[in-house]
C-alpha positions as CSV (number, residue, x, y, z in Angstrom):
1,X,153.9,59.4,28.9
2,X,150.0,61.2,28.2
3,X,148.1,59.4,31.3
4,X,144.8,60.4,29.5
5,X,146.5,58.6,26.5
6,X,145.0,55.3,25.3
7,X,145.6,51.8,26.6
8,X,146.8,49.5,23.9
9,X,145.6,46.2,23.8
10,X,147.5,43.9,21.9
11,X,145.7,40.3,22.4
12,X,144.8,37.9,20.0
13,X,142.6,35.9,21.9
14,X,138.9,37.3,21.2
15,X,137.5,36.1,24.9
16,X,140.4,37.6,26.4
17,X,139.6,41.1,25.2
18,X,136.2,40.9,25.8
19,X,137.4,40.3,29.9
20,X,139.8,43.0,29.9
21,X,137.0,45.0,28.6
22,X,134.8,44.6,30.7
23,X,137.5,44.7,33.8
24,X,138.7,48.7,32.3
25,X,134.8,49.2,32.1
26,X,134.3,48.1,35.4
27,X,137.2,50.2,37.3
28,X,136.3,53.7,35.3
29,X,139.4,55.0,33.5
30,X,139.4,57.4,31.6
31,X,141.5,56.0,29.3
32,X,140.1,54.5,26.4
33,X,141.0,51.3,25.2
34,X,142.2,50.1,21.8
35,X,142.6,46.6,21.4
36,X,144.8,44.9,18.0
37,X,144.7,41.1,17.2
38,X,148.4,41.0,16.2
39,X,151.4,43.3,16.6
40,X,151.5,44.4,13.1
41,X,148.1,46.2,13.6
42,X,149.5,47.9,16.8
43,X,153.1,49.0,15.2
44,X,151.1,50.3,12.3
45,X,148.5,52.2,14.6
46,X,151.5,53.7,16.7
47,X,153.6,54.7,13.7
48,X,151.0,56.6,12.1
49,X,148.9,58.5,15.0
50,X,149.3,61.7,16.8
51,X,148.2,60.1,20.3
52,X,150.8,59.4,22.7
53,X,149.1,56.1,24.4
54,X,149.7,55.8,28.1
55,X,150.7,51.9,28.2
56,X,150.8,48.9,26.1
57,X,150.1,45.9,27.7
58,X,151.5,43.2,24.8
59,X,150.8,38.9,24.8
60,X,153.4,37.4,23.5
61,X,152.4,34.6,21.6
62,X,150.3,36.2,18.4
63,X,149.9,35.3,14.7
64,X,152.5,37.2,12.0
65,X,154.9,38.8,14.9
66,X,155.2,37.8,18.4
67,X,155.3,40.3,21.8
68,X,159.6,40.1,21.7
69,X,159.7,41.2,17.9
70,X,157.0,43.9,18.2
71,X,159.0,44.9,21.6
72,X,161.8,45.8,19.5
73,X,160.1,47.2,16.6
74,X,159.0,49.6,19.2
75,X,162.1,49.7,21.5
76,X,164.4,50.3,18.2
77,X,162.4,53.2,16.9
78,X,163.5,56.6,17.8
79,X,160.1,58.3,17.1
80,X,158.2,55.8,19.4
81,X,160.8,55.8,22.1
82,X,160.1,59.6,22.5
83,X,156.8,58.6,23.1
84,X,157.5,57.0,26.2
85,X,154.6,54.6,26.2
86,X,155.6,51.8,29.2
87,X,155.4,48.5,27.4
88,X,154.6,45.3,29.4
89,X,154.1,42.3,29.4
90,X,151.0,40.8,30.1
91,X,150.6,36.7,29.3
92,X,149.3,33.1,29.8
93,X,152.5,31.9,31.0
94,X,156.1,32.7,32.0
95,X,159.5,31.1,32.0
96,X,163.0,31.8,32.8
97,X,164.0,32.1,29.2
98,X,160.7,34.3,28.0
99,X,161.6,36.7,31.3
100,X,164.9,37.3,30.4
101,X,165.0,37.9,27.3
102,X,161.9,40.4,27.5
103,X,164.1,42.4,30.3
104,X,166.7,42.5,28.2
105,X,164.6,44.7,25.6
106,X,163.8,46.6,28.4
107,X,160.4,45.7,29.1
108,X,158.7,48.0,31.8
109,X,157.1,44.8,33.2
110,X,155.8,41.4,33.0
111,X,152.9,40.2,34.3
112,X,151.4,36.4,33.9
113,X,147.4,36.7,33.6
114,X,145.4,35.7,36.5
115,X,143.0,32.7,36.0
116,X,140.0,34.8,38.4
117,X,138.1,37.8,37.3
118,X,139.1,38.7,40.9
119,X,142.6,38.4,40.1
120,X,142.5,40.1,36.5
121,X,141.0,43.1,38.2
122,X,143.8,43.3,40.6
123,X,146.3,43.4,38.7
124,X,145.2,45.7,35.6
125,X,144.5,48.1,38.7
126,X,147.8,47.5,40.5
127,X,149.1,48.3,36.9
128,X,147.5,51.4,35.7
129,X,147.7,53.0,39.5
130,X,151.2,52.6,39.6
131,X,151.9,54.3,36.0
132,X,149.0,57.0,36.9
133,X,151.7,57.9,39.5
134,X,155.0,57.5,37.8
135,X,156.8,60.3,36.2
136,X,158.5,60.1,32.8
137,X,161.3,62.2,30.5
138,X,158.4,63.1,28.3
139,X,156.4,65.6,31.0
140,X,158.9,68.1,31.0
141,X,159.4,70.1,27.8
């Protein structure tokens, strides 16, 4: 996990973006952000660079593939699991079903979207503090 790494941004909703932007510009990371409108973008941009990202915070719901098929795309590729990139979930809404089954890809988290700026802000920080401080396989050589 490269905690100077980029924060992906996979989103399809335009307005959406534009708060999370302005939430990351707001709390000062470092990190820069790279947002994608669908998960194809995303896989393609993770396949091909030399950056190892620090997270991935995926909707679910997006035009051509959804967060649970681009979760595996990622979670089945050897390169990108070496990467160790946390991926979670971060969406409108939540259910039983859409919980479960992103666990059992093993999702890092899953986190339903806050309808206050207040609350948005809360939780990206709650989010990127607690993976600032985590350790991964990938820091030792």
């Amino acid at each position: 996990m490269n905690k100077t790494g980029p924060i992906i941004v996979i989103e399809d909703d335009v307005d959406d973006q534009q708060i999370l932007e302005e939430i990351f510009q707001k709390l000062k990371y470092v990190n820069k952000i790279i947002f994608f409108g669908n998960g194809n973008e995303a896989l393609e941009f993770l396949n091909r660079t030399d950056t190892n990202p620090f997270l991935i915070l995926s909707d679910i719901n997006m035009p051509k593939i959804n967060g649970f098929e681009l979760r595996n795309k990622v979670f089945t590729n050897e390169q990108l699991q070496l990467k160790c990139i946390p991926y979670l979930f971060f969406t409108t809404t939540a259910t039983k079903k859409s919980v479960t089954d992103a666990y059992a890809l093993s999702v890092q988290g899953f986190f339903v979207k806050p309808n206050t700026m207040e609350g948005l802000e809360r939780t990206i920080k709650r989010i990127v503090e607690y993976w600032q401080e985590c350790i991964a396989p990938s820091e030792y050589s």
